[in-house]
MARZAMI-196359 format. One record per atom (N, C-alpha, C, O, CB): atom name; z negated, y, x negated. Coordinates in steps of 0.001 Angstrom, whole numbers. Each point is the difference from the previous one (the first is absolute). Last residue first. Glycine has a CB too. Layout:
<recs>
@atome->CA	Z->Z	Y->Y	X->X
...
</recs>
This chain:
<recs>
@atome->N	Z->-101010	Y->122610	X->-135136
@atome->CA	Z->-574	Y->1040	X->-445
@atome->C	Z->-1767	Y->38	X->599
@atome->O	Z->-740	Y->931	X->-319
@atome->CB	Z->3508	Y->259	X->202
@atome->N	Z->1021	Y->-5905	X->-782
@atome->CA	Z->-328	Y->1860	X->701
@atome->C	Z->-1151	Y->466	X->-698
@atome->O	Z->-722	Y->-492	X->-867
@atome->CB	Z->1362	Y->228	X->3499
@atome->N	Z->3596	Y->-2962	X->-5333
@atome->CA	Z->-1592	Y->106	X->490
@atome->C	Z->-216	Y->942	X->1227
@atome->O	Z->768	Y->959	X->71
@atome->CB	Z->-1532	Y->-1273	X->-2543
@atome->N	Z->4993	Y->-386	X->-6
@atome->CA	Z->-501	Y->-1010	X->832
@atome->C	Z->-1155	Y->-242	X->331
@atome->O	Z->-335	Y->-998	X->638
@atome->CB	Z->1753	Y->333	X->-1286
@atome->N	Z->151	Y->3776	X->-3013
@atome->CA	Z->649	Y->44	X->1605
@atome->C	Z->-536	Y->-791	X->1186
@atome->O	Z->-341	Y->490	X->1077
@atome->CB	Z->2307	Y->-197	X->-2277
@atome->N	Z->-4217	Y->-723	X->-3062
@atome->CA	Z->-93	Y->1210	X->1286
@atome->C	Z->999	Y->335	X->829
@atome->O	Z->-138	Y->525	X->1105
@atome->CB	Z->-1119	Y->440	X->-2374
@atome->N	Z->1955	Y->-3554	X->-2309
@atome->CA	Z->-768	Y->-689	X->903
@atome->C	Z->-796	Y->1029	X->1011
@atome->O	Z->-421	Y->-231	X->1133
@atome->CB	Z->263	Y->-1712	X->-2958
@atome->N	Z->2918	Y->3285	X->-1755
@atome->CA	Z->881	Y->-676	X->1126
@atome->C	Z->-842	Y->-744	X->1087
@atome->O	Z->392	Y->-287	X->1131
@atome->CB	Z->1465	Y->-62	X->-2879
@atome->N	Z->-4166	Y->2882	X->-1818
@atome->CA	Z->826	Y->1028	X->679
@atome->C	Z->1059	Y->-809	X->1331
@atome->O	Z->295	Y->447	X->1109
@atome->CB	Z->-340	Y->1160	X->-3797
@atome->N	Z->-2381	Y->-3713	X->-591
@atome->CA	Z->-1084	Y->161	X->1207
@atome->C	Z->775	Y->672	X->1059
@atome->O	Z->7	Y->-171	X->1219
@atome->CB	Z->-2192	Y->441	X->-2663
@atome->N	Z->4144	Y->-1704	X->-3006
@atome->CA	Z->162	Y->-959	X->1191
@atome->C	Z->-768	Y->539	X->1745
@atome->O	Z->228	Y->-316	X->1168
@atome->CB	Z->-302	Y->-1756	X->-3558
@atome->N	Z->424	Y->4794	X->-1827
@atome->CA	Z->1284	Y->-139	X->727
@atome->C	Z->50	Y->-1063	X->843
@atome->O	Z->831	Y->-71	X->906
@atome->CB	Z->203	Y->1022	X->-2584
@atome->N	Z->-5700	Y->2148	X->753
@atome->CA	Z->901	Y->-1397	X->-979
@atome->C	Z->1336	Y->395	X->941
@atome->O	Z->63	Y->803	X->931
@atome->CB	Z->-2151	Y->-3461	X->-1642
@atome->N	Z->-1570	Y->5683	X->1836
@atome->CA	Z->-600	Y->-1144	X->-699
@atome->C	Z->1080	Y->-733	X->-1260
@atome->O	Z->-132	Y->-249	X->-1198
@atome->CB	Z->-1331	Y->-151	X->3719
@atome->N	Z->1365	Y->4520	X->1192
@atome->CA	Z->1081	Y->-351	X->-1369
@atome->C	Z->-525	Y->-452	X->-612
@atome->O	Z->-19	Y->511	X->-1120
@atome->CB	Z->1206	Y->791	X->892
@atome->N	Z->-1716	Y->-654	X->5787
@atome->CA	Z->-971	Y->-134	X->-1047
@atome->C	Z->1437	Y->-348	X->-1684
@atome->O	Z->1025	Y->-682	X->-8
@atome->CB	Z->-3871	Y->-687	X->2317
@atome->N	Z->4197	Y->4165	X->2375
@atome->CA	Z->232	Y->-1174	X->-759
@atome->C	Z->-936	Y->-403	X->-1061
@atome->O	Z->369	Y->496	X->-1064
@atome->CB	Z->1752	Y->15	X->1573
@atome->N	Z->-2183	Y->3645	X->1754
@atome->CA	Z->-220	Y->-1039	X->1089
@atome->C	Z->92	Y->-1312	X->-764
@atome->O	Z->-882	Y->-836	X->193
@atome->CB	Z->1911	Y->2228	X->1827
@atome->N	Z->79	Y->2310	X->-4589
@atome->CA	Z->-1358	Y->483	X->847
@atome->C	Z->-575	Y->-1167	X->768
@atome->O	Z->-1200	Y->-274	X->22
@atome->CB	Z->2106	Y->2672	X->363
@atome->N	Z->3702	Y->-2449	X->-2489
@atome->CA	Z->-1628	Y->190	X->-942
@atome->C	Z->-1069	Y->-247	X->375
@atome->O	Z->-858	Y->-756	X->-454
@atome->CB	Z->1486	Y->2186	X->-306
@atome->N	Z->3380	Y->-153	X->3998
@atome->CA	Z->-832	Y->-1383	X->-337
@atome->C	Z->-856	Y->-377	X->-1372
@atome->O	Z->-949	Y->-784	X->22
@atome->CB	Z->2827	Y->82	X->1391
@atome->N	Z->-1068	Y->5419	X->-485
@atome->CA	Z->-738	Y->-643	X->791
@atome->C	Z->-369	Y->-1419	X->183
@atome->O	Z->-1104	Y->-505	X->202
@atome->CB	Z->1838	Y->2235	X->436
@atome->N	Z->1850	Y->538	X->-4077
@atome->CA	Z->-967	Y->108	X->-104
@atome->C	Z->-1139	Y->-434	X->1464
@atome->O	Z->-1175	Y->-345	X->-126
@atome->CB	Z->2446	Y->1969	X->-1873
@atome->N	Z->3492	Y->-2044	X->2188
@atome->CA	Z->-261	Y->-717	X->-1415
@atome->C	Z->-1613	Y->608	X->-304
@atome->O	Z->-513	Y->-872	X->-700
@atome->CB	Z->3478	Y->812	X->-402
@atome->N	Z->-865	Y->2835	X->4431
@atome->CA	Z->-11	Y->-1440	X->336
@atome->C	Z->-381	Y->-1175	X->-540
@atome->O	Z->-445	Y->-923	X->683
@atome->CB	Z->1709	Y->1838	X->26
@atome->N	Z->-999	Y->3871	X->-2288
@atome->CA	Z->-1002	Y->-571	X->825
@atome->C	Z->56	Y->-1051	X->364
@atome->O	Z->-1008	Y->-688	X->-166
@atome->CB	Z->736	Y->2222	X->705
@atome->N	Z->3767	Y->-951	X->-2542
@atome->CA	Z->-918	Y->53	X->-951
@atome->C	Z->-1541	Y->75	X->723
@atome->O	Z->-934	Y->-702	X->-386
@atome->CB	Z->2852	Y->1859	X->-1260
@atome->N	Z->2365	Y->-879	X->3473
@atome->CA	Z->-193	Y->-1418	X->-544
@atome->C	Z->-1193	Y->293	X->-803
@atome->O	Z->-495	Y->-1048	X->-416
@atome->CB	Z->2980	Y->79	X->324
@atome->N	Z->-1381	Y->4925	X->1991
@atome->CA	Z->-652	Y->-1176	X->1025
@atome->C	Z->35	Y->-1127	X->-407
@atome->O	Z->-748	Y->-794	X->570
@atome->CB	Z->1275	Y->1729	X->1091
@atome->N	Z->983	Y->2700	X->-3960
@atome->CA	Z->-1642	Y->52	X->43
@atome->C	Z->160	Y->-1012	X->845
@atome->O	Z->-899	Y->-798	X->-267
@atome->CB	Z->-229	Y->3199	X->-47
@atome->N	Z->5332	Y->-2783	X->-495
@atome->CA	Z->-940	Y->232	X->-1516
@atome->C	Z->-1152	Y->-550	X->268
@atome->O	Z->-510	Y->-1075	X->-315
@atome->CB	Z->1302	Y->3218	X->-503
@atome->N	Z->2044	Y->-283	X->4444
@atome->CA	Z->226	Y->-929	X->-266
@atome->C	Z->-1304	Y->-1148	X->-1130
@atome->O	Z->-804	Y->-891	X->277
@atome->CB	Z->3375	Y->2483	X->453
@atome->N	Z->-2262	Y->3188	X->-1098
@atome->CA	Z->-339	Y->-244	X->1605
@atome->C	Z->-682	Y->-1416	X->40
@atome->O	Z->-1182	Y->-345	X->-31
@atome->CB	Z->3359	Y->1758	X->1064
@atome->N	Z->1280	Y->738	X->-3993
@atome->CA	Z->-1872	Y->392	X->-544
@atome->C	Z->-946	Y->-1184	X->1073
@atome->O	Z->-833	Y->-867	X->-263
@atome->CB	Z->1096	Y->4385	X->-192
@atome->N	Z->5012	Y->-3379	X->1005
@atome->CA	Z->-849	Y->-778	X->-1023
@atome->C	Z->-1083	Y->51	X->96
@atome->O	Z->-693	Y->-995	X->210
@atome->CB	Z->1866	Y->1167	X->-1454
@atome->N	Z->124	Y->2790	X->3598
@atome->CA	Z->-48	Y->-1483	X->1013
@atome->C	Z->-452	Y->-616	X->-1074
@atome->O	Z->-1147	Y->-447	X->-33
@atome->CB	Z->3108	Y->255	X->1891
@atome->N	Z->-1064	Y->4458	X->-3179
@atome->CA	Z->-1280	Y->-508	X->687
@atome->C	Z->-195	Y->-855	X->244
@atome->O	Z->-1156	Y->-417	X->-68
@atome->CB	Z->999	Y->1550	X->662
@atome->N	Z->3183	Y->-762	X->-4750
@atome->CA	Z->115	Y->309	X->1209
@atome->C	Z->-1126	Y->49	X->684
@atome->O	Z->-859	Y->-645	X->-601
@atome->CB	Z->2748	Y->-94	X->440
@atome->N	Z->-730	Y->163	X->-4645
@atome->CA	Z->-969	Y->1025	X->724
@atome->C	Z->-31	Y->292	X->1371
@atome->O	Z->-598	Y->961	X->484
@atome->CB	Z->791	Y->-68	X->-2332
@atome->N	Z->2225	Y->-4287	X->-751
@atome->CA	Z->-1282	Y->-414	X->-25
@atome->C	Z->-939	Y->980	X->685
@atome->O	Z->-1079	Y->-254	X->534
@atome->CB	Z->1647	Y->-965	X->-2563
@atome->N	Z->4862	Y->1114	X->4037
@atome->CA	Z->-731	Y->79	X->-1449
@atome->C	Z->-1406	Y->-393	X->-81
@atome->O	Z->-426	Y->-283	X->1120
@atome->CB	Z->1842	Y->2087	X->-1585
@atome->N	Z->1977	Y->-4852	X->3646
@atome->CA	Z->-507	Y->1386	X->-211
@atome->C	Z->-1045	Y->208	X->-1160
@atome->O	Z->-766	Y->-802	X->-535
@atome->CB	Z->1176	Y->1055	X->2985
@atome->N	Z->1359	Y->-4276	X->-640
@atome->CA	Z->1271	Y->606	X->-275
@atome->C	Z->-470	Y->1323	X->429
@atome->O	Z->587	Y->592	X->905
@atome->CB	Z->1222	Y->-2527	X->-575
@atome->N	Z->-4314	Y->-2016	X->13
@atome->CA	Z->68	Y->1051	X->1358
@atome->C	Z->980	Y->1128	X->-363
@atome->O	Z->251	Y->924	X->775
@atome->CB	Z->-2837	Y->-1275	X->1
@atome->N	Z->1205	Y->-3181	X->-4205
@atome->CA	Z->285	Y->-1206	X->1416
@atome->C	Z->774	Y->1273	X->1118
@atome->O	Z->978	Y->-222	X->714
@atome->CB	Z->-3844	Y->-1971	X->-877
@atome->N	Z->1249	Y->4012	X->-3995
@atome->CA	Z->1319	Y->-745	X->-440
@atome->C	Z->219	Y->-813	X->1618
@atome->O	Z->1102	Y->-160	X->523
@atome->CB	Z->-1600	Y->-310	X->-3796
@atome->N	Z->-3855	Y->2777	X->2794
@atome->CA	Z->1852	Y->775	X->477
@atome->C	Z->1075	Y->-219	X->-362
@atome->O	Z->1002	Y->677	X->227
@atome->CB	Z->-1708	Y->790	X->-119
@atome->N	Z->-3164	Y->-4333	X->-609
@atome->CA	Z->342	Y->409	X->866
@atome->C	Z->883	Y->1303	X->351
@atome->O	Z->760	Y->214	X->945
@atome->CB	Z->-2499	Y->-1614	X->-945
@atome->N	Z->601	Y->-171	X->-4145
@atome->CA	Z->712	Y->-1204	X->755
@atome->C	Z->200	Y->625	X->1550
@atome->O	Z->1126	Y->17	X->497
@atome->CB	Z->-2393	Y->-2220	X->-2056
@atome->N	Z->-896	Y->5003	X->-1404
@atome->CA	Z->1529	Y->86	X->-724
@atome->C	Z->377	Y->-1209	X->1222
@atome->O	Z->957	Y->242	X->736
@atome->CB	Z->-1118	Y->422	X->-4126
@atome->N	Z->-4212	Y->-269	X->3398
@atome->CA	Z->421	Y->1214	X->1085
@atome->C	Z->1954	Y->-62	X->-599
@atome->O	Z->934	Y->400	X->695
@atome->CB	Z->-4091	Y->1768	X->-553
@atome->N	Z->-140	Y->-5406	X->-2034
@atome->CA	Z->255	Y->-131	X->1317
@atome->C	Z->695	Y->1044	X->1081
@atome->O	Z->387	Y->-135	X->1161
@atome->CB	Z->-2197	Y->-1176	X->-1870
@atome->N	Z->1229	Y->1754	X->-4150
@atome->CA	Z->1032	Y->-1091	X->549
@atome->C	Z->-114	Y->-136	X->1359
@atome->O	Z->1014	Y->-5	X->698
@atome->CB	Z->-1073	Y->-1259	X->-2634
@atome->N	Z->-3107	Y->4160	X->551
@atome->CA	Z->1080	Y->754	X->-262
@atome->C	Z->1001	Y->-952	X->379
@atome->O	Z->779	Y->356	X->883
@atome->CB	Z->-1686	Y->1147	X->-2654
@atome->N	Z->-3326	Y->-3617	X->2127
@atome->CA	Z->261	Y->1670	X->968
@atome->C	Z->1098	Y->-51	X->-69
@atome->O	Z->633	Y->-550	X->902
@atome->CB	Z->-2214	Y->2208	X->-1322
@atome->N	Z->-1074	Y->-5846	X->-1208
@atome->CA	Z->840	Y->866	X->-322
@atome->C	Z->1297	Y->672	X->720
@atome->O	Z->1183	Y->-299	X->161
@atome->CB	Z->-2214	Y->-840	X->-1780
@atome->N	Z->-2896	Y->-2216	X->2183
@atome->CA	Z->-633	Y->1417	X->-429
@atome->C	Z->1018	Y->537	X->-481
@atome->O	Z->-376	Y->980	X->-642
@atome->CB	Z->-1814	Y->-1434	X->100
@atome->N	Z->2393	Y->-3537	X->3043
@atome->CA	Z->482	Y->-453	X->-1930
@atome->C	Z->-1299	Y->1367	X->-662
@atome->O	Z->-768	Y->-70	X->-959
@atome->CB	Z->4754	Y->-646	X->924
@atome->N	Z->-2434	Y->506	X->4872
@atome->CA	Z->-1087	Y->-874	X->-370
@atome->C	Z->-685	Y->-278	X->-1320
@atome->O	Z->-1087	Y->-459	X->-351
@atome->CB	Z->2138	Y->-296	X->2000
@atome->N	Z->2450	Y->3404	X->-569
@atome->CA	Z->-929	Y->425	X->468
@atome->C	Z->-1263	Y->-848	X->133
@atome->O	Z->-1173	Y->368	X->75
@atome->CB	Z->2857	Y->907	X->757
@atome->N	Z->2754	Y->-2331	X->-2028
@atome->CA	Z->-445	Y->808	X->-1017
@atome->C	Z->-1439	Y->258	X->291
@atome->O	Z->-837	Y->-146	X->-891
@atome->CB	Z->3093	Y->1136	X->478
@atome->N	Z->-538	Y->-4060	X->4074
@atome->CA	Z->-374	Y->-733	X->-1564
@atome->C	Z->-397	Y->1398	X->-1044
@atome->O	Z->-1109	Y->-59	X->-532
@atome->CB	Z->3228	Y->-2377	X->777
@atome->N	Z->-177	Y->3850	X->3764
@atome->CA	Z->-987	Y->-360	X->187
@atome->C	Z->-837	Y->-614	X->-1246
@atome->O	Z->-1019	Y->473	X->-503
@atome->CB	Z->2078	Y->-540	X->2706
@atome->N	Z->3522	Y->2009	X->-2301
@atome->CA	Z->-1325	Y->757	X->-6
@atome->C	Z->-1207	Y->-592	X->66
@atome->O	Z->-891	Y->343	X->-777
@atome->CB	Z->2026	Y->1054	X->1661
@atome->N	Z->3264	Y->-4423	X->-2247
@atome->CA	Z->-1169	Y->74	X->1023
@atome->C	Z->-888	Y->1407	X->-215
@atome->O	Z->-991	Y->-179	X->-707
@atome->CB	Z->847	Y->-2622	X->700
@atome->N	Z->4690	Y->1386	X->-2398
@atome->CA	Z->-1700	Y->-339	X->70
@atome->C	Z->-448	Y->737	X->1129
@atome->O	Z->183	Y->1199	X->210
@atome->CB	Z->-711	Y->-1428	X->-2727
@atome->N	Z->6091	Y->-1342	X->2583
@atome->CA	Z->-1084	Y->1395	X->-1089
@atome->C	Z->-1037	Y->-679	X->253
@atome->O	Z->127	Y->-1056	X->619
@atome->CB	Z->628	Y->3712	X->-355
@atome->N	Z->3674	Y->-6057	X->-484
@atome->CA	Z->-1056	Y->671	X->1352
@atome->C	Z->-1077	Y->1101	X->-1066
@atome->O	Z->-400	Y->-176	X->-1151
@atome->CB	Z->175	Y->-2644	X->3305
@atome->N	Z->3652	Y->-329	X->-4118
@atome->CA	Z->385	Y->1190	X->346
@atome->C	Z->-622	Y->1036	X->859
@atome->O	Z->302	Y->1173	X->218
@atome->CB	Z->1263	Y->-2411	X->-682
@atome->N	Z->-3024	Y->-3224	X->-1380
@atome->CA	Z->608	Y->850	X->-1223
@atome->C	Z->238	Y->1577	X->581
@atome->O	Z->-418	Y->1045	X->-500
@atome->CB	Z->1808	Y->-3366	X->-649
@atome->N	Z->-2779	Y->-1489	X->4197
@atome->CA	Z->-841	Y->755	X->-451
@atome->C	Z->116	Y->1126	X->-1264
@atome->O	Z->-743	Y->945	X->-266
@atome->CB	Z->-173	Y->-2901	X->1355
@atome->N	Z->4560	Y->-512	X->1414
@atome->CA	Z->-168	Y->1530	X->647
@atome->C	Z->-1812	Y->134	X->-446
@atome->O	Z->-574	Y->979	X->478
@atome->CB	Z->2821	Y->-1043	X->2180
@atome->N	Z->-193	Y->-4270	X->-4250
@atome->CA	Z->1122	Y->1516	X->-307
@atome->C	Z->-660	Y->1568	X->443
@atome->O	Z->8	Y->1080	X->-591
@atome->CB	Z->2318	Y->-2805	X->1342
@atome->N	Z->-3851	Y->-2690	X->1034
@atome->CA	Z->-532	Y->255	X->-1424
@atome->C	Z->915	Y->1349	X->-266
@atome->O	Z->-350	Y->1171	X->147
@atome->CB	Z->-282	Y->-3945	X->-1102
@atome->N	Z->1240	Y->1177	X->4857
@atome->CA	Z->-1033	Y->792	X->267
@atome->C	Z->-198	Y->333	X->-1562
@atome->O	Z->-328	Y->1124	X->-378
@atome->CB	Z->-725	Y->-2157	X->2827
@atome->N	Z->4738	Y->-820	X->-1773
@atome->CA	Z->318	Y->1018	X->951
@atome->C	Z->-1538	Y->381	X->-330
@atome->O	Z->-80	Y->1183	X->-331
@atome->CB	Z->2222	Y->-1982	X->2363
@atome->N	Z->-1668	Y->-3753	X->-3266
@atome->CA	Z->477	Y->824	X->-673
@atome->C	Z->-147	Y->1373	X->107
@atome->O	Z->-535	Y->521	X->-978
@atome->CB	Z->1623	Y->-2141	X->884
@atome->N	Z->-2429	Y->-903	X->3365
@atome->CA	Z->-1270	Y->-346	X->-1056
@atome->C	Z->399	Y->952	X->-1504
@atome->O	Z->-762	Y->647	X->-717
@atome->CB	Z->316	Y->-3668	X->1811
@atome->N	Z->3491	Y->1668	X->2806
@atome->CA	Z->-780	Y->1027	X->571
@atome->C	Z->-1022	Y->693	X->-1274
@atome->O	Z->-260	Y->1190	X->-181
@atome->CB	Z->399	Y->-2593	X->2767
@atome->N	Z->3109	Y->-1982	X->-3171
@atome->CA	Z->464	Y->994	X->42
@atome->C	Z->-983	Y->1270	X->150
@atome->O	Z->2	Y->1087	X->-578
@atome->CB	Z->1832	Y->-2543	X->1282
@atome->N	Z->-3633	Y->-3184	X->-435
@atome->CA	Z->109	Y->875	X->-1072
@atome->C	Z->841	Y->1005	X->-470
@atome->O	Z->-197	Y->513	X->-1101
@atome->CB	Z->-648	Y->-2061	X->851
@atome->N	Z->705	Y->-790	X->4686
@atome->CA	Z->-1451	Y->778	X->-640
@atome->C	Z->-38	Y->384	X->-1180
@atome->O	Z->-645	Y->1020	X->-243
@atome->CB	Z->-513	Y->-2154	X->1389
@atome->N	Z->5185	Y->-788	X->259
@atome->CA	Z->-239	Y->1227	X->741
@atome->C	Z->-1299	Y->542	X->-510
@atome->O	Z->-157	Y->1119	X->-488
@atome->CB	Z->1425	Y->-1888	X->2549
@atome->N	Z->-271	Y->-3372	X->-3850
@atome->CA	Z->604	Y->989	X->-323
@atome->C	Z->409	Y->1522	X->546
@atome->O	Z->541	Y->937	X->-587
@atome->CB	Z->-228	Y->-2989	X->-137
@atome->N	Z->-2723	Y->-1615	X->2598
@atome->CA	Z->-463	Y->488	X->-1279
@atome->C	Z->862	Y->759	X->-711
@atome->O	Z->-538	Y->934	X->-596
@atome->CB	Z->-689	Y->-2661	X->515
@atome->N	Z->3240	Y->-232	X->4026
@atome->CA	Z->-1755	Y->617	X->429
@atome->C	Z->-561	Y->681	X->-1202
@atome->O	Z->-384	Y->1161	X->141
@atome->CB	Z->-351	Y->-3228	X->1459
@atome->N	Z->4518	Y->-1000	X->-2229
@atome->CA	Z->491	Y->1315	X->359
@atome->C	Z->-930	Y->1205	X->326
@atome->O	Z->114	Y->1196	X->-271
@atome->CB	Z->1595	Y->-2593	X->1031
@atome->N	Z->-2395	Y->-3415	X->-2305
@atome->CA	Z->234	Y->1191	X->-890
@atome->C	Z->526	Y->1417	X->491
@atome->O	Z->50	Y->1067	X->-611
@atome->CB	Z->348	Y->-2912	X->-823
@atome->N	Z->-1280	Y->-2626	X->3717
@atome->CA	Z->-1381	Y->849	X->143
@atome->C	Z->303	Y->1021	X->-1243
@atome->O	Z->-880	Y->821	X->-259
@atome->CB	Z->-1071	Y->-2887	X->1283
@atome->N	Z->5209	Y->-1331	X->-101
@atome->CA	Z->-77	Y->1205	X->1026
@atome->C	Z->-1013	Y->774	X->-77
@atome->O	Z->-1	Y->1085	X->581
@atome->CB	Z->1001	Y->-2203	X->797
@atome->N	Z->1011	Y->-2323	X->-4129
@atome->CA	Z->-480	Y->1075	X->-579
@atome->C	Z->127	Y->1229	X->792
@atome->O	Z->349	Y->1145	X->-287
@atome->CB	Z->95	Y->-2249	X->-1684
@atome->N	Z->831	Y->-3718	X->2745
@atome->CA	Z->-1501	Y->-101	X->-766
@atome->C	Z->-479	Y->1383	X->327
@atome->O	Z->-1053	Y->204	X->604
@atome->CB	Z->1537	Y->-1892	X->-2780
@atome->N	Z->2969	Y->399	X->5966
@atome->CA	Z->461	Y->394	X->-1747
@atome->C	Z->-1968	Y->-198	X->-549
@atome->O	Z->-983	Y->83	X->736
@atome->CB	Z->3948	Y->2596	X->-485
@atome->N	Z->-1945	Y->-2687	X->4819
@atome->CA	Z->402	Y->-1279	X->-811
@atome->C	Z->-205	Y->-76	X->-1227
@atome->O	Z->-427	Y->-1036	X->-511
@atome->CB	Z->1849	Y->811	X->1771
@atome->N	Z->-2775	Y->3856	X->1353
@atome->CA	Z->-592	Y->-725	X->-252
@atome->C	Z->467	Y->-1257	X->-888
@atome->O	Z->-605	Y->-549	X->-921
@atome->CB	Z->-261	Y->1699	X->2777
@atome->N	Z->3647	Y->2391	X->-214
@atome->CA	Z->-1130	Y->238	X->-1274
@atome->C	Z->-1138	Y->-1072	X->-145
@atome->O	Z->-520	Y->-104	X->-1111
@atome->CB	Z->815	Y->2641	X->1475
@atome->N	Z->2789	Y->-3157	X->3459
@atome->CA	Z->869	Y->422	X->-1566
@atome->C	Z->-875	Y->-122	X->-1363
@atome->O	Z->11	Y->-719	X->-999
@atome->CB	Z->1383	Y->2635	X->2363
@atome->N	Z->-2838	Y->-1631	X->3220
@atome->CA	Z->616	Y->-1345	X->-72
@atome->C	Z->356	Y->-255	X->-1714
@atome->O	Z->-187	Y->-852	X->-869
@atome->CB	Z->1321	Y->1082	X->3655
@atome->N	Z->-2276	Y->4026	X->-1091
@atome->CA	Z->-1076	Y->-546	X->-341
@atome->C	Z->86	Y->-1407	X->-516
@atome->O	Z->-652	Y->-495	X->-919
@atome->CB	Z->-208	Y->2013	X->2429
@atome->N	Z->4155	Y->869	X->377
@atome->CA	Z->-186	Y->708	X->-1488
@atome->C	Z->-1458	Y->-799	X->86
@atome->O	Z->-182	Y->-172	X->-1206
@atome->CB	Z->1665	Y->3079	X->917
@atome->N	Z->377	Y->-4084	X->4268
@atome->CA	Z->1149	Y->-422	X->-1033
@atome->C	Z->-871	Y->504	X->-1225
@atome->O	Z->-250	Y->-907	X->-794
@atome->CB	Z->2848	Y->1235	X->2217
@atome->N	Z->-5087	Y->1378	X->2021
@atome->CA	Z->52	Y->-1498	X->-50
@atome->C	Z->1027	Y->-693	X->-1097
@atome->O	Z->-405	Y->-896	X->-740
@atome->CB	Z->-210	Y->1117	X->3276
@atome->N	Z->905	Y->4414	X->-1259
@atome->CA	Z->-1572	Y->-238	X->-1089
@atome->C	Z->-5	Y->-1506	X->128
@atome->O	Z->-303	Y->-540	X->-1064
@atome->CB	Z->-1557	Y->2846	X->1627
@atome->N	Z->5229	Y->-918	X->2251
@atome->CA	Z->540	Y->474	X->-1701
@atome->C	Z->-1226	Y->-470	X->-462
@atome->O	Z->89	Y->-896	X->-840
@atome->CB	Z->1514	Y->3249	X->776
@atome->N	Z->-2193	Y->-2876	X->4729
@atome->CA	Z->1294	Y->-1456	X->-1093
@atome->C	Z->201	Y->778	X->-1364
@atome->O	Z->377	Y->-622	X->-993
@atome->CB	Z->1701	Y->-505	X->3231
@atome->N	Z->-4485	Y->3865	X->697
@atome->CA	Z->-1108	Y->-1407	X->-456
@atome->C	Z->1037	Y->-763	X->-605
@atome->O	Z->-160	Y->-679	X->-1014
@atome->CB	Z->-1774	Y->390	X->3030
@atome->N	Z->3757	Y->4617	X->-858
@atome->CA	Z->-854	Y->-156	X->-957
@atome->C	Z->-947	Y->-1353	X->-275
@atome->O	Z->-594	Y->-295	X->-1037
@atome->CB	Z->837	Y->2684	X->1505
@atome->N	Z->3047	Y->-2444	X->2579
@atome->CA	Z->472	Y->261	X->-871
@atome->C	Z->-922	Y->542	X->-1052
@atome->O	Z->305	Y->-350	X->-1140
@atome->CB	Z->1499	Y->420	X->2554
@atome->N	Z->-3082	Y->-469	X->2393
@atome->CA	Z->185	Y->-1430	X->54
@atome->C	Z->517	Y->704	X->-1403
@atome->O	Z->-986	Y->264	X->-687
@atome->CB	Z->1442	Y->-1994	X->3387
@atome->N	Z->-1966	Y->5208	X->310
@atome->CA	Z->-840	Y->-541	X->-1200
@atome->C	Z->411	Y->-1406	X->-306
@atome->O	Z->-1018	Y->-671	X->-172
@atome->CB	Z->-979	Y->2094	X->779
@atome->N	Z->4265	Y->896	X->3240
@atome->CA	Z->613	Y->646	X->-1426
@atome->C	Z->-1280	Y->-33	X->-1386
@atome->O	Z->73	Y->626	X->-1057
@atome->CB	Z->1698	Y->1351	X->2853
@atome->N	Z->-1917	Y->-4575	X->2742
@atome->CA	Z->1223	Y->-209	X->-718
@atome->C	Z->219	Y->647	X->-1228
@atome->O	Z->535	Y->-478	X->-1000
@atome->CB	Z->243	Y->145	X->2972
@atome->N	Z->-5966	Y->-1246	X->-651
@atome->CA	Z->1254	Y->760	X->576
@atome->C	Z->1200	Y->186	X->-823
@atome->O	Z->-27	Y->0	X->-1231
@atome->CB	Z->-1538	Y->1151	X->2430
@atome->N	Z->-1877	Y->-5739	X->-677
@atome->CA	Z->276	Y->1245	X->-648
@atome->C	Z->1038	Y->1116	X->599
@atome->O	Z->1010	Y->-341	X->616
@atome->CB	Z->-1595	Y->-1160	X->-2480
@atome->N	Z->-333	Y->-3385	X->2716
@atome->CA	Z->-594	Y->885	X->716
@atome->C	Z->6	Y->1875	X->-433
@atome->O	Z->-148	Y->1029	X->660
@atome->CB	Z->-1204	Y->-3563	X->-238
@atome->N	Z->4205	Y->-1327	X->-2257
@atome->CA	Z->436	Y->288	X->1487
@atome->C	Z->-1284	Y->726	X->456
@atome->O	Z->266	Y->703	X->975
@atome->CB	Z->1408	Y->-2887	X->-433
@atome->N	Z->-2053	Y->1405	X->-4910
@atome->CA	Z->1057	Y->433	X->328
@atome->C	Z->194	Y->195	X->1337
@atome->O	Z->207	Y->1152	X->381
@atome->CB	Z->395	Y->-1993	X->-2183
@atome->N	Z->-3432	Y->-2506	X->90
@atome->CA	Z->-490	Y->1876	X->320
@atome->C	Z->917	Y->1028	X->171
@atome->O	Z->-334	Y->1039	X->568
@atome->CB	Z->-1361	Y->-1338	X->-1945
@atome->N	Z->2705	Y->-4289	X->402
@atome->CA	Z->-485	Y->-421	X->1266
@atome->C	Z->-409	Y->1490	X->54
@atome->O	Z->288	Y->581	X->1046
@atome->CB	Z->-1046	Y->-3402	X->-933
@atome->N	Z->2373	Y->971	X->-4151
@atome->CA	Z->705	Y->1099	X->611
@atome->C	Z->-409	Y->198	X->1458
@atome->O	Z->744	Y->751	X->630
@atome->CB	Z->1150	Y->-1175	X->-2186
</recs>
């Protein structure tokens, strides 16, 4: 408790609470369950929301398929498929997806990652 006296008055009360609860949790076997069970709350929370999350324009567009990719994205931008922005939107993932084509050699799926890490 020797840090106590150097500490300021209205942070003492937070070092004696985390000191008691640590005091606490440590004693018991099954303090390291509380840590994991947060991560797999988390782990839960993410599995759930791949069921419910839409596809990716990007992925259709990679896939070669237009029409889903243009349905997903005005499902994300809560406007009809004929909007401009859609159109817009659209053409630029799609140039975009054709330029790294362009730049990205499409040897294999490993080369593709090992070119990240290569220069140019």
């Amino acid at each position: 408790m020797r840090c106590l006296r150097y500490t300021e008055p209205h942070r003492q009360w937070l070092l004696q609470a985390s000191s008691i609860l640590l005091n606490n949790l440590c004693q018991h076997a099954n303090f390291i369950r509380i840590p994991i069970g947060v991560q797999f709350l988390w782990a839960i929370i993410l599995a759930l929301g791949l069921f419910v999350l839409p596809e990716s324009p990007r992925y259709f567009v990679k896939k070669g398929r237009l029409e889903e990719a243009a349905k997903a994205l005005a499902d994300v931008r809560g406007q009809p498929i004929e909007s401009e922005f859609i159109q817009d939107e659209l053409a630029e993932i799609i140039a975009n997806h054709e330029y790294e084509l362009s730049v990205v050699p499409q040897v294999g799926y490993i080369s593709q990652w090992t070119n990240c890490f290569t220069g140019t």
